[in-house]
MARTI-185838 format. One record per residue (C-alpha): residue in three letters; x, y, z. Coordinates in steps of 0.2 Angstrom, whole numbers, plus 2048, in hexadecimal, padded with zeros to 3 digits. Example, Ala and Ser with C-alpha at 12.3 -4.5 7.8 and 13.67 -1.06 7.14 Angstrom:
residues 2
<resn->ALA | east->83E | north->7EA | up->827> .
<resn->SER | east->844 | north->7FB | up->824> .
This chain:
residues 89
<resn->UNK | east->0F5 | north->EAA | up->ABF> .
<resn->UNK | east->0FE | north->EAA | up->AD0> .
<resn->UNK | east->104 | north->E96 | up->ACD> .
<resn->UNK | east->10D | north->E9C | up->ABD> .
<resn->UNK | east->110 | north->EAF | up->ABF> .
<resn->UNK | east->106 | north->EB2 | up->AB0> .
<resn->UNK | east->0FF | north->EC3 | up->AAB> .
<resn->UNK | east->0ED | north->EC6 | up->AAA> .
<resn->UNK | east->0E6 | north->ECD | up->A9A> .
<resn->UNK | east->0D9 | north->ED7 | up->A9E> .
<resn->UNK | east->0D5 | north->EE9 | up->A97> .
<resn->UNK | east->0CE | north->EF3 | up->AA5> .
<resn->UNK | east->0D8 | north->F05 | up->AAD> .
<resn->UNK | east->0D1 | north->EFE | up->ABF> .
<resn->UNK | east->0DD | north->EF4 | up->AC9> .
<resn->UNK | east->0CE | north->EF1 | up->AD5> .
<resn->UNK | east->0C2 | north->EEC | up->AC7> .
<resn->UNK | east->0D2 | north->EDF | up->AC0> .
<resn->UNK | east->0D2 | north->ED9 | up->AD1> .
<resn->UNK | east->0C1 | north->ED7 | up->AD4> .
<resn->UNK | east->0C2 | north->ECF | up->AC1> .
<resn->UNK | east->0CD | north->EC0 | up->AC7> .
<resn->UNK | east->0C6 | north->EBD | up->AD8> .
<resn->UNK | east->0B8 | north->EB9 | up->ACF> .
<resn->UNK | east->0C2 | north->EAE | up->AC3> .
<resn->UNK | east->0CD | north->EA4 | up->AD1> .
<resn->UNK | east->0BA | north->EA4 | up->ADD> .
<resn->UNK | east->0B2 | north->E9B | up->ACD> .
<resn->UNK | east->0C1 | north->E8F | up->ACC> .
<resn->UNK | east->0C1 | north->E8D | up->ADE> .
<resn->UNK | east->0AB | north->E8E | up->AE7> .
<resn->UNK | east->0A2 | north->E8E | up->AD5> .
<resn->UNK | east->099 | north->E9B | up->ACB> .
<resn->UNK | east->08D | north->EA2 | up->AD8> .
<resn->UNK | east->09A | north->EA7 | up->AE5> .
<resn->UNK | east->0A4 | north->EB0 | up->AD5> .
<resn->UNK | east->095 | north->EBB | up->ACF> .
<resn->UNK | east->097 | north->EC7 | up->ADB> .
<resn->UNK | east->0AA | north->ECA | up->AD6> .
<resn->UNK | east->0A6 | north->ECD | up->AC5> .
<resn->UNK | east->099 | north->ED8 | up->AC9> .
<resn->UNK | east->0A3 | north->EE1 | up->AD2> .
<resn->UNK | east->0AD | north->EE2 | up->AC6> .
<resn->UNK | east->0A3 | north->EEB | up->ABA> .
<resn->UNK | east->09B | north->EF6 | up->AC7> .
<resn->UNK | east->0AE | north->EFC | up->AC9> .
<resn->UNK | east->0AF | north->EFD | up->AB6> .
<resn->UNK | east->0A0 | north->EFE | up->AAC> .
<resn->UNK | east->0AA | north->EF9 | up->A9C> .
<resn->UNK | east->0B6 | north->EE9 | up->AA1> .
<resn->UNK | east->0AD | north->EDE | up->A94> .
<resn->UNK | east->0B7 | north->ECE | up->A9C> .
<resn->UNK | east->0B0 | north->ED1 | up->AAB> .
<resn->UNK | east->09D | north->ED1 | up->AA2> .
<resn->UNK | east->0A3 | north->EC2 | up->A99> .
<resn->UNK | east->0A8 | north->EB9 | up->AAA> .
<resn->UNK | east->096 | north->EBD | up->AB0> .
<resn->UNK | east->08F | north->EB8 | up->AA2> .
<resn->UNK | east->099 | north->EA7 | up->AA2> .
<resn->UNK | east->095 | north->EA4 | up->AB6> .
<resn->UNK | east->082 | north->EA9 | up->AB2> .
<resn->UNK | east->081 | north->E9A | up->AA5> .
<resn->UNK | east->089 | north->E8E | up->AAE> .
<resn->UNK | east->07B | north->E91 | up->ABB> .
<resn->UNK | east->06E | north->E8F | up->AAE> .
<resn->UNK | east->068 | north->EA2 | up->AAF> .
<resn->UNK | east->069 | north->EA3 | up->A9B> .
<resn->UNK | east->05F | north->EB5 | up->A9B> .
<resn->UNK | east->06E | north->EBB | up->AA6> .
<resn->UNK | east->07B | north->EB4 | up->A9B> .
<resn->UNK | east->076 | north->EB9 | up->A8A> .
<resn->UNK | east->073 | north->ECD | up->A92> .
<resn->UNK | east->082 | north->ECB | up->A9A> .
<resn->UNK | east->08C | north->EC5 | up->A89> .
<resn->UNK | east->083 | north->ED0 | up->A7E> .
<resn->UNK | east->08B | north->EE0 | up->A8A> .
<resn->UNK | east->09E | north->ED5 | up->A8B> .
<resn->UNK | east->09C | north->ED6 | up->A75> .
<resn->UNK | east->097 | north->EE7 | up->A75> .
<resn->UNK | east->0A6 | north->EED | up->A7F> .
<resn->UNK | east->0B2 | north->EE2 | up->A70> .
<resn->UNK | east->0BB | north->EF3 | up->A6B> .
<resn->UNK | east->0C2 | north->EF7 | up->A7B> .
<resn->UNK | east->0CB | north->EE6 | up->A7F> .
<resn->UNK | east->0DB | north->EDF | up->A77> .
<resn->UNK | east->0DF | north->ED6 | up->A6A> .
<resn->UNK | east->0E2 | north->EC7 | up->A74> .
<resn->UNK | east->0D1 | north->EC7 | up->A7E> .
<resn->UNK | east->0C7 | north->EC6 | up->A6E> .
């Protein structure tokens, strides 16, 4: 995002939950999936319904082999589909 100035598509009225949202993103990228759950649960506690950040969790809970996690985690991220944009889908 910063490297190309590129907006983030992320459907969420919570600047602090968007930023929360992508530290977790660039921490993944950066230290791995454990030191980037606590972003995304942040995230969530700041907005209940950011289904991107549910789906972050869920994708850094697979990777660490917790599948229970993942799929509850997923399962919320599909629920919440209405409320994001076209382009998150």
């Amino acid at each position: 995002m910063e490297k190309f100035d590129a907006p983030v598509e992320a459907t969420t009225p919570s600047l602090e939950a968007l930023q929360a949202y992508s530290m977790g993103g660039r921490t993944r990228r950066r230290k791995g999936d454990a030191d980037a759950i606590p972003f995304f649960k942040r995230a969530i506690e700041l907005d209940p319904d950011f289904a991107l950040a549910y789906a972050g969790l869920s994708l850094a809970y697979f990777n660490l082999n917790q599948a229970g996690l993942a799929a509850e985690n997923a399962t919320k991220a599909y629920e919440l589909r209405d409320r994001v944009s076209e382009r998150e889908r």
